[in-house]
N, C-alpha and C positions, 0 to 999 in steps of 0.2 A: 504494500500500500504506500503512497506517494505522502510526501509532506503536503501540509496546508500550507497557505501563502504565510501565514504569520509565522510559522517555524523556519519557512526556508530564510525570510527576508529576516528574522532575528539573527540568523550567523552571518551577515553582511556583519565589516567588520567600520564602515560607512556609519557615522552619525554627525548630523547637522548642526553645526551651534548656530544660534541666532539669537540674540536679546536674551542674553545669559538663560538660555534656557537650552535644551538638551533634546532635539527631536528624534528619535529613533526612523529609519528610513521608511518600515516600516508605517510609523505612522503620517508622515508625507505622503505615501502613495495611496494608501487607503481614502485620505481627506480628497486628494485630486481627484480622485475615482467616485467617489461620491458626488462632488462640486460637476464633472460632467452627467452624470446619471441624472440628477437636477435637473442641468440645464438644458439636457438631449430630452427629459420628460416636457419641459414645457416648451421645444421645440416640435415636437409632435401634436401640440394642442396649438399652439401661434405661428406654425412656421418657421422654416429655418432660419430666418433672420431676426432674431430679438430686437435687435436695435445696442445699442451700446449703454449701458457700459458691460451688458453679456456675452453682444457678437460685435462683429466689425465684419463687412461686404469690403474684401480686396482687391475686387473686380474678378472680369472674365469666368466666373461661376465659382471663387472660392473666398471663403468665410473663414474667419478667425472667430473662436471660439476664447473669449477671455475668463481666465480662473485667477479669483486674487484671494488670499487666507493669510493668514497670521506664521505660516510656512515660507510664505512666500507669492511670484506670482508665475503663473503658468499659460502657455497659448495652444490649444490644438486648432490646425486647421483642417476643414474639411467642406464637403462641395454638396451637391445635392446631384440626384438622376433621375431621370425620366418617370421612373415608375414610384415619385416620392418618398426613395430611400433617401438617410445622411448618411454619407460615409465618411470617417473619420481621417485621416492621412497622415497625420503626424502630427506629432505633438514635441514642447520645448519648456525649457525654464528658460523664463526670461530674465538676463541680464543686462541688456541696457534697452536706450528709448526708441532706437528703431530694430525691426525684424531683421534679423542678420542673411545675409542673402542667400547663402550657403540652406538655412532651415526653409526660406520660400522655395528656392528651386527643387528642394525636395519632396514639396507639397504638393508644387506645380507637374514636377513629371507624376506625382503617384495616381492626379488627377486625371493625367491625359490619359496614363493606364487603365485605369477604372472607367473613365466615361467612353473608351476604345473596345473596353470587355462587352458593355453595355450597350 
């Protein structure tokens, strides 16, 4: 039988300081993963584009998905398809004020993949 997530990611040897406090990695990814769950639920009830300060429209059919918590702050982006799926593409921790080129073009080709499959 396989480990749960909270066993595996306890022996990362990985922990965050921030604001003299002590995050286990563990519980950063959990919190992320929640804050999208959230915000992909009430994408399904209003549409993929929330408006900001939840989504950002980056043009050409893809969407920044903004997560901010007391961990930190986080972007996935992703795009929509024809038959009103979201598809997720990638996600980042953001460390400064514009999107580093390098995380778009990554988004950008996984987009053209997807919407190519589709």
């Amino acid at each position: 039988m396989g480990l749960c997530l909270e066993e595996a990611f306890s022996t990362l040897e990985y922990l965050r300081v921030e604001r003299h406090k002590c995050h286990k990695l563990f519980d950063i990814i959990v919190l992320t993963i929640c804050a999208v769950i959230s915000l992909s639920a009430r994408m399904v009830i209003h549409g993929a584009n929330l408006g900001e300060p939840h989504t950002k429209a980056l043009g050409g059919g893809l969407f920044e998905l903004r997560l901010k918590g007391v961990e930190g702050i986080a972007r996935v982006f992703y795009c929509t398809l024809i038959d009103c799926e979201i598809m997720m593409l990638h996600s980042y921790v953001k460390k400064s004020q514009k999107i580093p080129i390098n995380e778009l073009r990554i988004a950008k080709n996984r987009m053209n993949e997807v919407k190519h499959e589709h």
